[in-house]
SERO-4910 file (N, C-alpha, C, O; in steps of 0.05 Angstrom, whole numbers):
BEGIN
 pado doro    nc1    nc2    nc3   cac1   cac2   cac3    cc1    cc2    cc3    oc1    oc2    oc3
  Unk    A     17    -24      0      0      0      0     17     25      0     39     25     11
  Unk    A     10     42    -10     27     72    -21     12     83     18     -2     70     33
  Unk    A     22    104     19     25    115     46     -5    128     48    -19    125     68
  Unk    A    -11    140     28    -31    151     22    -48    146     21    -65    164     21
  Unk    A    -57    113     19    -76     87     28    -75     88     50    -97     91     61
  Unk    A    -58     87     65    -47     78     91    -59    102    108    -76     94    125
  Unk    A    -56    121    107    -63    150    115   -100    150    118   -115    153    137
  Unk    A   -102    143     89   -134    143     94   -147    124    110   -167    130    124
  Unk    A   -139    103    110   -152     80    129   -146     94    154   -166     97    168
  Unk    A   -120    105    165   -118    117    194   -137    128    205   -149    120    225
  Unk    A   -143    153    187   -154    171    191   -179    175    188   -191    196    192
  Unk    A   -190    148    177   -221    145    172   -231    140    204   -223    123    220
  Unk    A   -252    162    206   -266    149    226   -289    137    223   -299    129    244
  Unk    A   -303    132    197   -331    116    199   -324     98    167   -314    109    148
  Unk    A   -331     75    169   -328     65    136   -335     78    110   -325     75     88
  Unk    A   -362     99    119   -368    109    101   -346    128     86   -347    134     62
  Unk    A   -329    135    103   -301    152     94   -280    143     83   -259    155     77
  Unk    A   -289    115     79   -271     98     54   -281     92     27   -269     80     10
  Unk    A   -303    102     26   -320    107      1   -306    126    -21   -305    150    -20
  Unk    A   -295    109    -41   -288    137    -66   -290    117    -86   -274    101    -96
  Unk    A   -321    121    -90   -331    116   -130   -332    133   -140   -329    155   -129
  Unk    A   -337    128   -168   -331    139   -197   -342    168   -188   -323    183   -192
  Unk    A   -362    179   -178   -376    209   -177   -367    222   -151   -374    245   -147
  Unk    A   -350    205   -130   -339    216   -105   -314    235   -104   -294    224   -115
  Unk    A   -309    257    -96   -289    256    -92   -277    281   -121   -256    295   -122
  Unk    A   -299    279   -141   -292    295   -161   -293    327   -161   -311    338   -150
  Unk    A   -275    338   -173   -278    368   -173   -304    382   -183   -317    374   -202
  Unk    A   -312    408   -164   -338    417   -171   -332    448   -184   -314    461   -174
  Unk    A   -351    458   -209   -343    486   -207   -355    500   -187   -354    525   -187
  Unk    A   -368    486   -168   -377    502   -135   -356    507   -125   -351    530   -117
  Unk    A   -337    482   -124   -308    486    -99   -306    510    -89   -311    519    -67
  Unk    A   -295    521   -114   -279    551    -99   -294    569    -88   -284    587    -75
  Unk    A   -323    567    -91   -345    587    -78   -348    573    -48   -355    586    -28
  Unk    A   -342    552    -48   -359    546    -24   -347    556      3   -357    552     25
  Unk    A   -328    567      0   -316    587     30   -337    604     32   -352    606     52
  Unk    A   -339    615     14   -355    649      4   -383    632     13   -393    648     29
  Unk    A   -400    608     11   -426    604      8   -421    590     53   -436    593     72
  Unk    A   -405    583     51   -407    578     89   -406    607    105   -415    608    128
  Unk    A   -397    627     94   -391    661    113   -421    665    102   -433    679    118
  Unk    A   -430    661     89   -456    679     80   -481    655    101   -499    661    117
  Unk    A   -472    630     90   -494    624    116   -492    616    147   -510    607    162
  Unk    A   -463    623    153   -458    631    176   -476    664    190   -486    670    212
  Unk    A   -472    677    164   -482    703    163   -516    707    170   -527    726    180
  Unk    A   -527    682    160   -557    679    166   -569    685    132   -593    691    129
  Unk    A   -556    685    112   -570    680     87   -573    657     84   -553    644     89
  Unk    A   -591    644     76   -596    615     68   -606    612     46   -602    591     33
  Unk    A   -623    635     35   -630    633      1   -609    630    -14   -593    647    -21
  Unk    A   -610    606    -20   -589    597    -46   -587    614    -68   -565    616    -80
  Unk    A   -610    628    -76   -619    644   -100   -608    671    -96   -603    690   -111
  Unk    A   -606    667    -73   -588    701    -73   -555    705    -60   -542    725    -57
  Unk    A   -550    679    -56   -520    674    -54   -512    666    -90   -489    668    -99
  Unk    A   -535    656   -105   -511    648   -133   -516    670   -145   -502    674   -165
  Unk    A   -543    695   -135   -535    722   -156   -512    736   -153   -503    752   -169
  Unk    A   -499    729   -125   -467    740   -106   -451    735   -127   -440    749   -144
  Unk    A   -449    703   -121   -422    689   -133   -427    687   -167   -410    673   -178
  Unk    A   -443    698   -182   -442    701   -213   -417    723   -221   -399    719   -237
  Unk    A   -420    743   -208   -408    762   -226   -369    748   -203   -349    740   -214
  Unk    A   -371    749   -194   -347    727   -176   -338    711   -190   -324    694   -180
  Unk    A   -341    709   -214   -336    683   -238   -352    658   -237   -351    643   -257
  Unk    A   -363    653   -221   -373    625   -221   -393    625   -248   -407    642   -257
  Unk    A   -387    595   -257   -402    593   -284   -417    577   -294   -424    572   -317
  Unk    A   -424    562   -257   -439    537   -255   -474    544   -256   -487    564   -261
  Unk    A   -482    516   -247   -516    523   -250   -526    535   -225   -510    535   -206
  Unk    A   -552    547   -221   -558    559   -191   -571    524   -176   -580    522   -154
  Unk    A   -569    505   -191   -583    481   -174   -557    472   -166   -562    448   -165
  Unk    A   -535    474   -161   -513    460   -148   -509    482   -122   -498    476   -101
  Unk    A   -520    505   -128   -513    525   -103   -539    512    -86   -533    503    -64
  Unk    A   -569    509    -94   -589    500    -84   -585    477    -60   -592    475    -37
  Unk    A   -565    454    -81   -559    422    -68   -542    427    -51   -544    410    -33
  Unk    A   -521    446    -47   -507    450    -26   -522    457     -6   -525    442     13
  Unk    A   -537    487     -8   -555    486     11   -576    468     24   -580    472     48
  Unk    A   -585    454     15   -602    441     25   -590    415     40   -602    403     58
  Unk    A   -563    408     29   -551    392     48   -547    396     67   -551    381     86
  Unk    A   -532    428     68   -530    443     96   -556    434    112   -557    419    131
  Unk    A   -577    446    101   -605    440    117   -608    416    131   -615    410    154
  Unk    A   -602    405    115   -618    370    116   -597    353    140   -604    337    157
  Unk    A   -573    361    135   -549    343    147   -544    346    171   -535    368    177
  Unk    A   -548    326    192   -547    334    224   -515    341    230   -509    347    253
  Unk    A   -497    340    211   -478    347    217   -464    370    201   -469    369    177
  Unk    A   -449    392    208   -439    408    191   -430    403    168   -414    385    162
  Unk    A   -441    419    154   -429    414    121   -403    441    109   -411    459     94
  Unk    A   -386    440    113   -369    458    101   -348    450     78   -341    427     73
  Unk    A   -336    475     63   -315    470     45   -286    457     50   -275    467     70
  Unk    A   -273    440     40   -250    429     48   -229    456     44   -228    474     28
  Unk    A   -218    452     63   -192    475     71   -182    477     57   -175    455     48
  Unk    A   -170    501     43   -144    501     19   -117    483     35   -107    483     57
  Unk    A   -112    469     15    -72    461     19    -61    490     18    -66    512      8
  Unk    A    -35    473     40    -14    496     50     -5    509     21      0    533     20
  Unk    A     -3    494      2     11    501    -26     -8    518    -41      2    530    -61
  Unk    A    -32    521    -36    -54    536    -57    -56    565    -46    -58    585    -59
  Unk    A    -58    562     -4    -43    594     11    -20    609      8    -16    633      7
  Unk    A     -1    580      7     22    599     -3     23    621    -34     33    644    -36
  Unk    A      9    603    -54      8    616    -82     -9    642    -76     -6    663    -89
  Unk    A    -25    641    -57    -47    669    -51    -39    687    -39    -53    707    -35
  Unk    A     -4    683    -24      3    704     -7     26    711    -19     37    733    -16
  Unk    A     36    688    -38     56    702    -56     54    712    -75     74    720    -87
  Unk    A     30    715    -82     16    730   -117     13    757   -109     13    764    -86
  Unk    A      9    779   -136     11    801   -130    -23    806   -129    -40    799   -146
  Unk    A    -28    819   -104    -47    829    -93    -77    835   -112   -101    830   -110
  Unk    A    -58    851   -131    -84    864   -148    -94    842   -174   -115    842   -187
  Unk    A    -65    822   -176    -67    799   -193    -89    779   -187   -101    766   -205
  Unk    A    -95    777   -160   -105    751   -157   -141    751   -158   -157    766   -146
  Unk    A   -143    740   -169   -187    740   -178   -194    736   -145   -185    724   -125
  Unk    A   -221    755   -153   -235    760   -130   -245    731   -110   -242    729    -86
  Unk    A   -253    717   -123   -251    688   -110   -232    676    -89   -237    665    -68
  Unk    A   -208    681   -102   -186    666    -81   -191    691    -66   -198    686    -43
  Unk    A   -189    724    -74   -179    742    -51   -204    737    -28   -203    745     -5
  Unk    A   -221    727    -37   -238    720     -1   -236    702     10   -236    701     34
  Unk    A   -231    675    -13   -208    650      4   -188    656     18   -178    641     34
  Unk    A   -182    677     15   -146    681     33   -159    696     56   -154    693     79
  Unk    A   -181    718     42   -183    728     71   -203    712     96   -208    718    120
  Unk    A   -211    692     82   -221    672    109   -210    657    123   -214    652    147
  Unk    A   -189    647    105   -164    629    115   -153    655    140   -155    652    164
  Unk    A   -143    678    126   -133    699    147   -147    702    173   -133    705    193
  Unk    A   -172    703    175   -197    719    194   -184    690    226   -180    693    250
  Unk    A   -183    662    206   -179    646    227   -151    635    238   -147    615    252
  Unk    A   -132    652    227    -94    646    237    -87    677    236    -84    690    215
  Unk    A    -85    687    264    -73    703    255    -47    707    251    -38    727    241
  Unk    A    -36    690    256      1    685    253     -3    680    230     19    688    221
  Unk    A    -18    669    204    -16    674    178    -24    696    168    -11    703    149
  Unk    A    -35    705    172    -45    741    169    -19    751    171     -6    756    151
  Unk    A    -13    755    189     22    771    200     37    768    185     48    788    174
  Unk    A     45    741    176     66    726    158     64    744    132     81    758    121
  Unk    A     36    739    124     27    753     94     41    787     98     60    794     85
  Unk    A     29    801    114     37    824    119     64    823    107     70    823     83
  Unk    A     81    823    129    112    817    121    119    813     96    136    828     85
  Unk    A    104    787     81    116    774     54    116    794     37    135    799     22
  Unk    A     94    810     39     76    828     21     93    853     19    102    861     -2
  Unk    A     96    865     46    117    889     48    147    884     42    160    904     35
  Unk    A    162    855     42    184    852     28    187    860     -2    201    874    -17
  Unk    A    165    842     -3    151    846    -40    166    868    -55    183    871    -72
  Unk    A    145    890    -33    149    913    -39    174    934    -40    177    954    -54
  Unk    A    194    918    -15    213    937    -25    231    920    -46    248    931    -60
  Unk    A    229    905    -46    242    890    -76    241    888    -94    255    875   -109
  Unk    A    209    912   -103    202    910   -133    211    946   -132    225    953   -151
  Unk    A    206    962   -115    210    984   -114    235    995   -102    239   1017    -93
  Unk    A    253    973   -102    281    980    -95    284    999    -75    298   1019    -80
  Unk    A    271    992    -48    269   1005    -26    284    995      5    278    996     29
  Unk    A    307    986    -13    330    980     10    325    993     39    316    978     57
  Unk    A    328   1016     43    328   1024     59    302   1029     90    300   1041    111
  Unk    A    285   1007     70    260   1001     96    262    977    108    244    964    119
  Unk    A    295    970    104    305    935    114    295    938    143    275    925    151
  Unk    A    311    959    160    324    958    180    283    960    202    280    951    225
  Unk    A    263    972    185    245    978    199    228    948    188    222    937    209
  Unk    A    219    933    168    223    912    158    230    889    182    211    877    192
  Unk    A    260    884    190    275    867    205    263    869    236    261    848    249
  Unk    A    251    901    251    243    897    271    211    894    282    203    888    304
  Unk    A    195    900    254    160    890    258    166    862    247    146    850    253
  Unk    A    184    844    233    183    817    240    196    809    265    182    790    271
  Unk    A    214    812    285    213    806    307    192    809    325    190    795    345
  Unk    A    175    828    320    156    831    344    138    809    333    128    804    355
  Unk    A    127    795    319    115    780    311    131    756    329    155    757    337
  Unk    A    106    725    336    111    710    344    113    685    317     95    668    312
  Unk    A    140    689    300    144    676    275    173    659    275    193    669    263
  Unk    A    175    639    286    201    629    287    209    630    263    227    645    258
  Unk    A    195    611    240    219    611    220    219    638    206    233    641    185
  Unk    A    207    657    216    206    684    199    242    699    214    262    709    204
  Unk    A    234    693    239    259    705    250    281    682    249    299    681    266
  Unk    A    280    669    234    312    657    231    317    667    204    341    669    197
  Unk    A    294    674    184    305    683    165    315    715    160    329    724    141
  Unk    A    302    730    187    313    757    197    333    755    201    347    771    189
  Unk    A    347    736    220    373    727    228    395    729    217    415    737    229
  Unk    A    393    719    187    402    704    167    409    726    151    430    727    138
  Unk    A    386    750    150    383    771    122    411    792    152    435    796    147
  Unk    A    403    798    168    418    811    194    455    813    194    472    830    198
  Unk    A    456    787    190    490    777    186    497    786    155    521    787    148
  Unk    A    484    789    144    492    802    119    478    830    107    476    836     83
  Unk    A    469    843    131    448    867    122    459    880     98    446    888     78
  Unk    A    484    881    103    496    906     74    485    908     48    473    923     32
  Unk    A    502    871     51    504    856     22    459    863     13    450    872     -8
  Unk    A    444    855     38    417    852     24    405    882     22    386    887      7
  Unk    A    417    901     38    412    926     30    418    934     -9    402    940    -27
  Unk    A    444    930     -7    452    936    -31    436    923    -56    432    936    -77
  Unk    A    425    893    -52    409    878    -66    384    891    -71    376    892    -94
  Unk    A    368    900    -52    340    921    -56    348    938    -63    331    942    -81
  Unk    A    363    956    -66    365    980    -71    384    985    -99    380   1008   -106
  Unk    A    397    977   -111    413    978   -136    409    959   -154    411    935   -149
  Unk    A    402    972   -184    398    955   -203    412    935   -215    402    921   -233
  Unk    A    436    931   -206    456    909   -215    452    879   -195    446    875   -172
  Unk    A    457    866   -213    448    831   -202    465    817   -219    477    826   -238
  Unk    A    466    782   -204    477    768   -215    472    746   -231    482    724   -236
  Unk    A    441    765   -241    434    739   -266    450    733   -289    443    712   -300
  Unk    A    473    747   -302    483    744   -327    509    716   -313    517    699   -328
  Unk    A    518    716   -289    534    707   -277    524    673   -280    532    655   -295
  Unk    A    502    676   -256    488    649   -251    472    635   -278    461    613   -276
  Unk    A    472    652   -309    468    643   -334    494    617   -345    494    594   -354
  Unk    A    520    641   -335    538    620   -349    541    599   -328    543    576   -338
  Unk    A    543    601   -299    543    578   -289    518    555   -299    524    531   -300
  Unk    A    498    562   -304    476    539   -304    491    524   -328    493    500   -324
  Unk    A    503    533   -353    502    532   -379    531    510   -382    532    490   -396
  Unk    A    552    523   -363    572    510   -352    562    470   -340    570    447   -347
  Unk    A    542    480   -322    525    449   -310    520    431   -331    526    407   -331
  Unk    A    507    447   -351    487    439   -371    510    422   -390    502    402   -403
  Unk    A    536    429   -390    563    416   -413    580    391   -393    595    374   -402
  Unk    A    575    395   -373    583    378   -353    567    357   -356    580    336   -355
  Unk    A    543    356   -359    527    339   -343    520    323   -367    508    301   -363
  Unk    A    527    333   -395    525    314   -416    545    300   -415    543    281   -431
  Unk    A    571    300   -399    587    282   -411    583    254   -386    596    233   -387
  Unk    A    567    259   -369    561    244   -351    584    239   -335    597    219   -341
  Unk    A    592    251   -319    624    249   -299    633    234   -308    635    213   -296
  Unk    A    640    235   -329    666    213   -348    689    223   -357    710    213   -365
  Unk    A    679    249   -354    714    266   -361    721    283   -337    708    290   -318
  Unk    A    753    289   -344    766    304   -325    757    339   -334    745    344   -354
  Unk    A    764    353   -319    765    384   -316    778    394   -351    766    410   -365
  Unk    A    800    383   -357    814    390   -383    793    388   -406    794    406   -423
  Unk    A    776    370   -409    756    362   -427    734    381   -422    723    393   -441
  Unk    A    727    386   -399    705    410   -389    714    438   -401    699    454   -413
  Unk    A    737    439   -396    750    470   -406    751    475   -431    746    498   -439
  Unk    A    758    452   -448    757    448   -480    730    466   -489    729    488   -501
  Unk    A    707    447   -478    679    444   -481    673    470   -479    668    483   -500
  Unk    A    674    486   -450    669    509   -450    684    526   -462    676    549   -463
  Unk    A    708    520   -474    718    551   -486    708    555   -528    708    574   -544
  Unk    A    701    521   -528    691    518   -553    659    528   -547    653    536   -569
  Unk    A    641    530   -534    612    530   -531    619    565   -533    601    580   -540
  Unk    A    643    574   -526    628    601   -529    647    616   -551    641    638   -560
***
């Protein structure tokens, strides 16, 4: 059994939760609404008919009877019915995207995910204001930058404070001046790329050949 079998049997608590036929388990174009359709009937809307006039112009491009069948499950089901949690990997893409980039859909996915961590709220903050001085070459907001992430309770944020701290200069100079070392780290990749065809079968002398003929 792959781990992932293994995982599910653990973690099943009723048999019914080992159930995955052909129609189980499949992607809905509800999914991504359904954060947006639990805050609204948390909220005390329950007309389905006026949560899918919400979520139309929101992109959704499904039918209003799948917004209906959700609801009424909600109704009907003695147990809570909510949306499965985004993966850590689908928050990360929502806190690392640019702000004004990301469709209105995810931006209320992120901000519900936010409303309930706020140590991920914080995190975002930070990521967001780095962003910023790195697209706007604003070196000089390191030093204020370095101490609203310490006041935060963010371990691995402050080891990477730590880290940027022992070399402040060098990462000042990096935000703030247009020179970089992409033309550098080009010829190294390109260098890998002549190596790695000959499959470690030659010495350094044959590498040097290679590279002084490749260019």
């Amino acid at each position: 059994m792959t781990s992932r079998t293994v995982k599910l049997f653990a973690d099943a608590a009723t048999p019914e939760e080992l159930f995955r036929g052909q129609w189980q388990g499949r992607p809905s174009k509800l999914d991504a609404f359904k954060p947006y359709l639990d805050d609204r009937w948390n909220q005390g809307c329950t007309n389905a008919w006026t949560v899918w006039e919400e979520i139309v112009p929101l992109g959704y491009q499904g039918s209003y009877q799948r917004v209906r069948a959700y609801f009424r499950e909600k109704r009907t089901s003695p147990n809570p019915i909510t949306a499965r949690p985004p993966s850590p990997r689908v928050v990360a893409g929502w806190i690392l995207r640019r702000p004004e980039t990301l469709p209105e859909i995810d931006h209320l996915r992120l901000k519900a995910v936010l409303v309930h961590c706020p140590e991920l709220d914080a995190l975002t903050t930070h990521v967001r204001s780095f962003a910023h001085m790195l697209i706007e070459r604003q070196g000089e907001r390191l030093p204020q930058w370095l101490d609203a992430v310490r006041q935060d309770d963010l371990p691995s944020l402050h080891t990477l404070a730590a880290g940027i701290e022992r070399d402040r200069d060098a990462v000042m100079a990096g935000l703030t001046l247009p020179w970089n070392s992409g033309v550098v780290e080009g010829h190294v990749n390109r260098i890998k790329m002549l190596k790695r065809q000959m499959f470690g079968r030659a010495g350094f002398a044959l590498l040097r050949k290679r590279v002084l003929l490749a260019s």
